[in-house]
C-alpha positions as CSV (number, residue, x, y, z in Angstrom):
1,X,0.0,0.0,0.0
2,X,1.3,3.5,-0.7
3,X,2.2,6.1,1.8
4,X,0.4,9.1,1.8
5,X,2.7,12.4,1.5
6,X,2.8,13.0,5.7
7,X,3.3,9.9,6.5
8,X,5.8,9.5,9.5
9,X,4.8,13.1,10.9
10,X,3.5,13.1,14.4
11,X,0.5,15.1,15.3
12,X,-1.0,16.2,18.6
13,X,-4.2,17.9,17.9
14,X,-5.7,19.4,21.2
15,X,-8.9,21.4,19.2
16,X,-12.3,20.7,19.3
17,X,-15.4,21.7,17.4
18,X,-14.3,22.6,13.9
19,X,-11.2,24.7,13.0
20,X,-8.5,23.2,14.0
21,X,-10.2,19.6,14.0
22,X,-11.0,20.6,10.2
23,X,-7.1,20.9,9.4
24,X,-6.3,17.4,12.0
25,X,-9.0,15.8,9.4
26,X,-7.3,16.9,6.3
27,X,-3.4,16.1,7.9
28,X,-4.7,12.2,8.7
29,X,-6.3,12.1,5.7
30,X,-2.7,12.9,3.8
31,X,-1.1,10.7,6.3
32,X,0.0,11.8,9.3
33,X,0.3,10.3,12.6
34,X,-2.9,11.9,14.7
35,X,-3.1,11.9,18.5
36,X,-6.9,13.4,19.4
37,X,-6.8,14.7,23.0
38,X,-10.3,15.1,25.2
39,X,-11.3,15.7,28.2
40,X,-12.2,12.6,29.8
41,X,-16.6,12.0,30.2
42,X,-18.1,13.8,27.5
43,X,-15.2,14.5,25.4
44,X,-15.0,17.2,22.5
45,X,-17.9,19.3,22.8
46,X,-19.0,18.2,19.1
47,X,-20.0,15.0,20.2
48,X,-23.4,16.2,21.3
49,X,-23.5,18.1,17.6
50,X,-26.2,16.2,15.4
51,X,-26.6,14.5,12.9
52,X,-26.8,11.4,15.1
53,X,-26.6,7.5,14.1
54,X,-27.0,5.2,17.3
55,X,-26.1,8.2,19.5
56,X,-23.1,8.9,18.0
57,X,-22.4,12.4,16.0
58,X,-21.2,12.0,12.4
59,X,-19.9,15.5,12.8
60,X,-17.8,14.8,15.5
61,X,-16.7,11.5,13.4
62,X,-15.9,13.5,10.3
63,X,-13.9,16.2,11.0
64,X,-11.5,13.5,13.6
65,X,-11.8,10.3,11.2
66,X,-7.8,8.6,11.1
67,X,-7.2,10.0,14.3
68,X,-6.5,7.9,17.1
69,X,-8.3,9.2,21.1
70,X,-6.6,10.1,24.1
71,X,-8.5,11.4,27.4
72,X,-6.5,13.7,29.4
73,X,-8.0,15.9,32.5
74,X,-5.0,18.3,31.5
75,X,-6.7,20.7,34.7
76,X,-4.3,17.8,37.1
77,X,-0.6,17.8,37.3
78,X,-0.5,14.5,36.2
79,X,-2.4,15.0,33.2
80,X,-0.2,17.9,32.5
81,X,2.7,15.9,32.8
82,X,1.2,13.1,30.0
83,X,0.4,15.7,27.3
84,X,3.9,17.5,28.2
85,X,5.6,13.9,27.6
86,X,3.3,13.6,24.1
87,X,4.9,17.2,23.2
88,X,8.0,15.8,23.5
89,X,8.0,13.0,21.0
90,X,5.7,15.4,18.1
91,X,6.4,17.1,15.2
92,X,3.0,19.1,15.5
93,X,0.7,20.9,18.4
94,X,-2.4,22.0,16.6
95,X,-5.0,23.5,19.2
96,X,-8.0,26.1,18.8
97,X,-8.6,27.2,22.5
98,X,-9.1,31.0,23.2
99,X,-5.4,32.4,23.6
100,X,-4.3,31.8,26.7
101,X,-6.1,29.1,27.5
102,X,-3.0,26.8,27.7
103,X,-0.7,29.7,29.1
104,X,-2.8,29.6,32.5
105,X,-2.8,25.5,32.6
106,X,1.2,26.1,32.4
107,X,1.4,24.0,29.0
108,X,1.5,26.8,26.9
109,X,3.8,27.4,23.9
110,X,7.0,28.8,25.7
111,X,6.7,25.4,27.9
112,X,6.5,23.1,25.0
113,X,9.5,24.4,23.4
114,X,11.3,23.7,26.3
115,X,10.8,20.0,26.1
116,X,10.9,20.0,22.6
117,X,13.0,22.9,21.0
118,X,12.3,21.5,16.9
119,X,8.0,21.5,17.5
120,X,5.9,22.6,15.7
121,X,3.1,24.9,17.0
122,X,-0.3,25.6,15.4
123,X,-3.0,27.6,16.8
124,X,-6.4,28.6,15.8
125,X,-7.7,31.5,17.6
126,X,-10.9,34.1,16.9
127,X,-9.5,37.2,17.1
128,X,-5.5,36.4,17.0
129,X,-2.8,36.5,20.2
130,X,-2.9,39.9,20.6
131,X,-4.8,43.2,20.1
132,X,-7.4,44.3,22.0
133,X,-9.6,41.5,21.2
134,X,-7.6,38.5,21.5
135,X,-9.0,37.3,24.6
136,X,-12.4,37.5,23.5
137,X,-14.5,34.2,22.7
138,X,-15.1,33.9,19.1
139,X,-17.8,31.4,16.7
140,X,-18.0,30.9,12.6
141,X,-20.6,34.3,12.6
142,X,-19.1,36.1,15.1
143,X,-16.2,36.3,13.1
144,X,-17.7,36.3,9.5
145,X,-19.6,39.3,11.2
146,X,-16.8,41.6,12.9
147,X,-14.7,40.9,9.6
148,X,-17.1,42.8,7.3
149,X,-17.9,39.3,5.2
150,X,-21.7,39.2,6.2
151,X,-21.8,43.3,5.2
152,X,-21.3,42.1,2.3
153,X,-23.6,39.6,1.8
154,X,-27.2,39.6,0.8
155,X,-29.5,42.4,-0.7
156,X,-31.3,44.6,1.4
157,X,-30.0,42.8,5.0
158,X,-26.4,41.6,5.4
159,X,-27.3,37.4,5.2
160,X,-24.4,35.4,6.7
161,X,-23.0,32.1,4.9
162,X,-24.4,29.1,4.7
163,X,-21.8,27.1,6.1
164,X,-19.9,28.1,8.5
165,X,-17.2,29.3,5.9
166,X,-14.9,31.2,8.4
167,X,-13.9,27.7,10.7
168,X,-13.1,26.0,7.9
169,X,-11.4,28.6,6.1
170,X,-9.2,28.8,9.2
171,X,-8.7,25.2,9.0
172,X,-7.2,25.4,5.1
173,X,-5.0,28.5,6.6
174,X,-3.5,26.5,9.4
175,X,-3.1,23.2,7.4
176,X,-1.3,25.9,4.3
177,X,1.1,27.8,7.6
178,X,2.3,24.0,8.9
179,X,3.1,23.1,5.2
180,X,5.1,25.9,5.1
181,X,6.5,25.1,8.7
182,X,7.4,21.5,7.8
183,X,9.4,23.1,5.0
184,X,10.9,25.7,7.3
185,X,12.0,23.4,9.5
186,X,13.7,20.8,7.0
187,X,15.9,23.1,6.1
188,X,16.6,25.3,9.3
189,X,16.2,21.9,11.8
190,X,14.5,24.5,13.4
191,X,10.8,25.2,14.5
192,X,7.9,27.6,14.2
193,X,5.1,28.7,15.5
194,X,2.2,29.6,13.0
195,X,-1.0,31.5,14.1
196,X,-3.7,31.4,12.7
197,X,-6.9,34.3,13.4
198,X,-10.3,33.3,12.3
199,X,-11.1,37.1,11.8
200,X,-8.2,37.6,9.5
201,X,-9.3,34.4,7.2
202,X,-12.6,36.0,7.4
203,X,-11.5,39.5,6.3
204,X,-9.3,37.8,3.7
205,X,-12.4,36.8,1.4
206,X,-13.1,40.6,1.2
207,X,-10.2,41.5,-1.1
208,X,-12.7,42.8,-4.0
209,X,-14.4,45.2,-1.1
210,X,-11.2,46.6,0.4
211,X,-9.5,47.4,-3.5
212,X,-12.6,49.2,-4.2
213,X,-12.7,50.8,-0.8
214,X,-8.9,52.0,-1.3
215,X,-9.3,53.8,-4.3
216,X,-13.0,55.6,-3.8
217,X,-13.5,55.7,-0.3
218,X,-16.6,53.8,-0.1
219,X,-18.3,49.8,-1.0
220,X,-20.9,48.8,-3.5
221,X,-24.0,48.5,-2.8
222,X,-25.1,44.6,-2.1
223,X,-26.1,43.0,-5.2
224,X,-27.0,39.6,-3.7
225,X,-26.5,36.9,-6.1
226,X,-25.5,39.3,-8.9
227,X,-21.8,40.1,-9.5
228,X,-21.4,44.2,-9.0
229,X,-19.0,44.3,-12.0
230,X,-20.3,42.2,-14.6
231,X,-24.0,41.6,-16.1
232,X,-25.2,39.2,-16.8
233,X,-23.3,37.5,-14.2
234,X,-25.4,35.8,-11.4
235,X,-29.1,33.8,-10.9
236,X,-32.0,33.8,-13.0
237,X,-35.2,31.6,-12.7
238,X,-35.3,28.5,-15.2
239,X,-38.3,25.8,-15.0
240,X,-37.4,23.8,-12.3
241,X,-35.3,26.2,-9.9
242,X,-32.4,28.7,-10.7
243,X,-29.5,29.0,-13.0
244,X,-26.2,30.9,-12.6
245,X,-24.2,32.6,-15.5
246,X,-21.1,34.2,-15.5
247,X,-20.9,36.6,-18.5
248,X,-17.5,38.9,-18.2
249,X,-16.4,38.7,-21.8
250,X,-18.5,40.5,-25.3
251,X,-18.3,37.2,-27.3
252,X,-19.7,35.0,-24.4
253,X,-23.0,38.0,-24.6
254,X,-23.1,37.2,-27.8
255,X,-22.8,33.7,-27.5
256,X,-25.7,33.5,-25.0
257,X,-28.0,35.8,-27.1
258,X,-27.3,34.5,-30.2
259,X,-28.3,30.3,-28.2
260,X,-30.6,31.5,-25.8
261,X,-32.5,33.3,-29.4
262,X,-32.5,36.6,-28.0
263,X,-30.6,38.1,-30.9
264,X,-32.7,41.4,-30.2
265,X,-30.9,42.1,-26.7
266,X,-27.6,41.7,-28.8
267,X,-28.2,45.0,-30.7
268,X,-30.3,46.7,-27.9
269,X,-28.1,49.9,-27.4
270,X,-29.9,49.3,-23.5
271,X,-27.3,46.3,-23.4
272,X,-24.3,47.1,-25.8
273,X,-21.7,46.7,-23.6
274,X,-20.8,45.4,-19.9
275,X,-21.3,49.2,-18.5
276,X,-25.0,49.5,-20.0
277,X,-25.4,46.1,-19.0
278,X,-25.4,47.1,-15.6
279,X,-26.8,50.4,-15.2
280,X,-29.9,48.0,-17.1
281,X,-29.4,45.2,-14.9
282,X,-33.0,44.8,-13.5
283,X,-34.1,45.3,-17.1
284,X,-31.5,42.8,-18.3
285,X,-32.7,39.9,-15.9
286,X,-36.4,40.5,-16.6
287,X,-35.3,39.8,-20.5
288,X,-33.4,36.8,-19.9
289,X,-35.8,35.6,-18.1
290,X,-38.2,35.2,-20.1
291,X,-36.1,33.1,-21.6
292,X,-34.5,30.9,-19.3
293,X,-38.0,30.6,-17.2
294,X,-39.4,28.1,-19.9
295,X,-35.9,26.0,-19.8
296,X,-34.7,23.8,-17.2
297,X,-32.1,24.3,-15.6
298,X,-29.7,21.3,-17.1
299,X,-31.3,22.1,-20.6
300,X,-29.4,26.0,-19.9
301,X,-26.5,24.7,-18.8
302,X,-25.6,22.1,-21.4
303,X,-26.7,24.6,-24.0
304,X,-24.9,27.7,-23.2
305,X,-22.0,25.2,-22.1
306,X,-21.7,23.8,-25.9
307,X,-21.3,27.8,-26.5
308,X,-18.2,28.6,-23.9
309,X,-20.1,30.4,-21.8
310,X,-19.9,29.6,-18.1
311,X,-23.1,28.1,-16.5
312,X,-24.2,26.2,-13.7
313,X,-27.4,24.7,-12.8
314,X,-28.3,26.0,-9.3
315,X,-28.3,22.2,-7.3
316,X,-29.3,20.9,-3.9
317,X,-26.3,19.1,-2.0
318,X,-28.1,16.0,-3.1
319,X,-27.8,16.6,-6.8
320,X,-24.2,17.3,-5.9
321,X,-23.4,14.5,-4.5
322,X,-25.0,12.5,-7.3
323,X,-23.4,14.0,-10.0
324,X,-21.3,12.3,-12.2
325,X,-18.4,14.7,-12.0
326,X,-18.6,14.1,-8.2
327,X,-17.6,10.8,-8.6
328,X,-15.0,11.2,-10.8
329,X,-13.3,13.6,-8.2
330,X,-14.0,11.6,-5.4
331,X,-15.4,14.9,-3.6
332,X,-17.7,12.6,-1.5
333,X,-15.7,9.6,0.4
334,X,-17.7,6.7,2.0
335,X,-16.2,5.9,5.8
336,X,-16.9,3.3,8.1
337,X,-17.4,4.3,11.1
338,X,-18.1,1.5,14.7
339,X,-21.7,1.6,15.7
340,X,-22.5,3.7,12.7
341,X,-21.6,1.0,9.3
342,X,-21.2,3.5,6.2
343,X,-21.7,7.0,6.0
344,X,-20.9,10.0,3.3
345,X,-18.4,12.7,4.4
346,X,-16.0,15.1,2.5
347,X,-13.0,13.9,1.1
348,X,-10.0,16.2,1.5
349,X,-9.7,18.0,-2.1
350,X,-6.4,17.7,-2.8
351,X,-4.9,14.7,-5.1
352,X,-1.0,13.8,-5.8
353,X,-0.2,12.3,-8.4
354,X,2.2,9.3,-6.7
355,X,0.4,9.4,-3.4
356,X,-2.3,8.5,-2.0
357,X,-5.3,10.9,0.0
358,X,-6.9,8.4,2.5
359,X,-10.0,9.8,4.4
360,X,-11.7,6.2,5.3
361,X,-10.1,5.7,8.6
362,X,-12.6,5.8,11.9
363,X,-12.7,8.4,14.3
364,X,-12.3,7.6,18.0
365,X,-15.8,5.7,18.8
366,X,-15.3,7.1,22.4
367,X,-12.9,9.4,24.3
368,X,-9.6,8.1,25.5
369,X,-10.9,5.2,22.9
370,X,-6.9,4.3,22.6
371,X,-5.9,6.0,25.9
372,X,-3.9,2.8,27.1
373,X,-2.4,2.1,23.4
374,X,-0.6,5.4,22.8
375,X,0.8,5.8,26.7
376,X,2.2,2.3,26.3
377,X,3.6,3.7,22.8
378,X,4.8,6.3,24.8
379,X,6.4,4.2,27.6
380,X,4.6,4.1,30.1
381,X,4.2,0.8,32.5
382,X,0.4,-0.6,32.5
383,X,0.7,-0.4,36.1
384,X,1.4,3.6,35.8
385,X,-1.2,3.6,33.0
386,X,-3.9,2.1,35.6
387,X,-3.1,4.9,38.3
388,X,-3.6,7.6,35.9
389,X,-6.9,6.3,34.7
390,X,-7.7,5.5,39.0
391,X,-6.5,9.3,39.6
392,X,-9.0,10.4,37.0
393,X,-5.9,11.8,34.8
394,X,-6.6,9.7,32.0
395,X,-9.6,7.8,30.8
396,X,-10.3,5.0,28.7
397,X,-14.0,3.7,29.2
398,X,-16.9,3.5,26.3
């Protein structure tokens, strides 16, 4: 069987929820050696997040699938004193608690690289480790909201996204900053730590906004699902739902006029060019429309696709997932999971060409679900193993 590209790299991932779990995900999923820390009892706070199967969340199980569970009450000394050991023999820390969350357990950064100079240390924070902010709590909206993102989005209310974009936008940006940190470090022997603020990623999808805002003064108007510099560029009503189309070039108008048999709209002074396009934009849409509202929505798309001009048929999750360019990408990956049998999750969307991207592994069915396996690993005697777990330290029960 063939290695994927991290194998051999050890991970200790102390998140929870979604950010930083999100980027431990992707790194098993390329390979690498994951250790999943929770508190012992009820674990990561994720596993009471639906949707259930048997009790047991399939959001908890996607986002730490190929990651192997350890239960640590890291509030005693002697749970301290286990994850400060783990530290030791890592390549990675990845963790997502509110700065200075560790710092006041005394297993902060400036600990770890005392017992491990060469680590690597990821963190996942809402509003960064310092500024006035930084030692506020922080969620997917709250940050997608103070960033300007949800300003910008929707018509006549700012509408947030639909998924929470911001965590896992983080995730990508920490899993990107140890990438670069693994690269660092091979040739320095030396390592890093990378920080990672949801509120920047969030700002960091507004770079249209802040151009415009740098040169005028002052943003656009929300134009909801219609692009502010092109037309016709967004959704129109078909038949059986909605339809998006991308215009931004003259022969791709004249392509969908001259396909969609509105040849008149070609040569309508009202929509010559991209400018009068949009000043006409409600016009515009009302003409089209009265085209692509007798069409269905695949009928549009395969049409004005034969003509280069870039559509989409506006589809449910579903119809994603049953697509037949889904499969070929392998965007949807089927996991086995104990006490669950099948389920469909992301795959990580990255491919190499000579190695392999792995997301069926299990997640831990249960925290501390290999508590005893990884401290043995680790060197401990089973006779030290048992007083931790008596001592409430370390758990491993289902």
């Amino acid at each position: 069987m063939k290695k994927g590209p991290l194998e051999g790299v050890k991970i200790l991932d102390l998140s929870q929820v979604l950010s930083a779990p999100f980027c431990g995900m992707m790194l098993a999923d390329l390979g690498a050696h994951v250790i999943k820390v929770e508190r012992p009892g009820n674990g990561d706070i994720s596993r009471a997040y639906g949707p259930y199967i048997n009790d047991i969340s399939l959001y908890f199980c996607q986002y730490n699938r190929g990651k192997r569970g350890l239960a640590v009450d890291m509030r005693t000394e002697a749970g301290k004193r286990v994850i400060m050991d783990l530290v030791a023999q890592v390549d990675i820390v990845i963790e997502n608690f509110k700065y200075g969350t560790l710092e006041k357990l005394g297993i902060g950064y400036d600990e770890m690289i005392k017992v491990n100079p060469g680590l690597i240390y990821g963190s996942i924070s809402g509003f960064g480790t310092y500024g006035p902010l930084s030692h506020l709590p922080c969620m997917d909206i709250v940050a997608a909201a103070r960033s300007g993102l949800v300003s910008q989005s929707g018509v006549d209310v700012p509408v947030k996204p639909g998924f929470s974009l911001c965590d896992t936008w983080a995730g990508l940006h920490l899993l990107r900053g140890l990438s670069m940190a693994l690269l660092h470090k091979q040739s320095t022997n030396k390592g890093v730590r990378v920080d990672i603020a949801m509120l920047d990623c969030a700002f960091y999808m507004c770079e249209a906004p802040v151009l415009e805002h740098s040169i005028t003064g002052e943003f656009r108007k929300r134009t909801g699902n219609h692009d502010p510099v092109f037309a016709p560029y967004g959704e129109f009503a078909a038949r059986d739902g909605n339809v998006t189309i991308a215009v931004t070039k003259e022969e791709e108008w004249l392509a969908l006029c001259g396909m969609l048999e509105l040849s008149s709209l070609a040569s309508d002074p009202r929509f010559c060019d991209n400018e009068s396009r949009l000043r006409n934009r409600d016009l515009l849409t009302t003409e089209l429309e009265r085209a692509t509202a007798s069409m269905g929505r695949y009928e549009i798309e395969e049409k004005l696709g034969e003509v280069g001009v870039p559509v989409a048929a506006v589809q449910t999750v579903a119809e994603f997932i049953n697509s037949p360019q889904t499969q070929e990408l392998k965007a949807v990956a089927k996991i086995n999971q104990p006490g669950v049998g099948e389920y469909l999750a992301l795959n990580t969307g990255i491919r190499f060409s000579k190695t392999p991207v792995d997301p069926n592994a299990e997640a831990p069915s249960f925290p501390g679900a290999h508590s005893r396996e990884i401290l043995t690993e680790l060197g401990y005697s089973q006779e030290k193993i048992q007083e931790l777990i008596e001592s409430g330290a370390i758990c491993q029960s289902a």
